[in-house]
C-alpha positions in Angstrom: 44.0 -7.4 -38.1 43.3 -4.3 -35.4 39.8 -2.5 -35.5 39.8 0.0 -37.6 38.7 3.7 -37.2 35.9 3.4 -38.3 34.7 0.5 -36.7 35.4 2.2 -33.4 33.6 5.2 -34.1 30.8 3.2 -35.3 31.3 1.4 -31.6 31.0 4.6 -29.9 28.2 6.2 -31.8 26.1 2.8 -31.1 26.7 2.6 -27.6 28.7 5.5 -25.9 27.0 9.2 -26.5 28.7 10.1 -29.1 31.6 9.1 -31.8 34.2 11.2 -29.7 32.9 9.9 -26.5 35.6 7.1 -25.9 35.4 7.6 -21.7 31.8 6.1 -21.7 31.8 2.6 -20.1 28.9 1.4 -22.3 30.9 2.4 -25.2 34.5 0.7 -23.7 32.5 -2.5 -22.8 31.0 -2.7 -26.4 34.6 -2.2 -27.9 36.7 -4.7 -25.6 33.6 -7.2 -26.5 34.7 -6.6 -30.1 37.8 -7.0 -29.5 37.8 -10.3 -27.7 35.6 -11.9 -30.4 38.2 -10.7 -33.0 41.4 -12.7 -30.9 39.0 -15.7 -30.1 38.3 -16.3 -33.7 42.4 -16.0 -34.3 43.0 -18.4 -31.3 40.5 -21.1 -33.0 42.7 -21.0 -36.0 46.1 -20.6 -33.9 45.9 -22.6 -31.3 49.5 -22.2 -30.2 49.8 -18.9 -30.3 50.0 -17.9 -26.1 51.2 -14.1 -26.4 47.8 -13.3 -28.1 45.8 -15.7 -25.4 47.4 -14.0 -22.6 46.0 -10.4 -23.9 43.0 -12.2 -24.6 42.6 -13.0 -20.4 43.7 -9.8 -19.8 41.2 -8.2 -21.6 38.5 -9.9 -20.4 39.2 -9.2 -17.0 39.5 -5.4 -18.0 35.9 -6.3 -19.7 34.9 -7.6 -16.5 35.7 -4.9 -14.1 34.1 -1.9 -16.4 30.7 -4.4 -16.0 31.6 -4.9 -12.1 31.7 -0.8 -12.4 29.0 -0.4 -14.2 26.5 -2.5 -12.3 27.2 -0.9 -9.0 26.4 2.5 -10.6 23.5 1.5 -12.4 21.7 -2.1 -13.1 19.6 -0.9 -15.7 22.2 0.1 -17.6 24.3 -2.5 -16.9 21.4 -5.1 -18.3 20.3 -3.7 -21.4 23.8 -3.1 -22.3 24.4 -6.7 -21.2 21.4 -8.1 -23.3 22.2 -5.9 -26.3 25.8 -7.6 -26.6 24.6 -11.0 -26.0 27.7 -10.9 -23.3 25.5 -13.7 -21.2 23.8 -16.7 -22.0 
């Protein structure tokens, strides 16, 4: 099962500026983060199922670069989003 619309919204309104502002890269991070929890629960259940772990490493490198971004620009920003996701240990 996808995210629905509105799950996204609600994604956006939490942690970009607005619900129609989808360019943010708080509000990006936050919904890729959703994302890859949603395909690592289905990968504990289906462990054989490789097309859905490869997106799953894409995505997480996407994640990663929009953080890499985001921490050069600001690293305030970049830690309370950070700590607000749980994203680190």
């Amino acid at each position: 099962m996808s995210i629905t619309k509105e799950t996204k919204a609600e994604i956006f309104k939490k942690y970009g500026t607005s619900e129609k502002d989808t360019g943010s890269t708080e509000g990006q991070i936050a919904l890729f983060t959703e994302r890859i929890n949603h395909l690592t629960g289905h990968l504990k259940s289906n462990k054989k199922d490789y097309n859905t772990e490869r997106s799953l490493v894409m995505m997480v490198g996407k994640r990663r670069s929009l953080l890499d971004y985001l921490k050069s620009k600001d690293i305030e920003r970049y830690r309370s989003l950070i700590k607000e996701l749980g994203i680190r240990k």
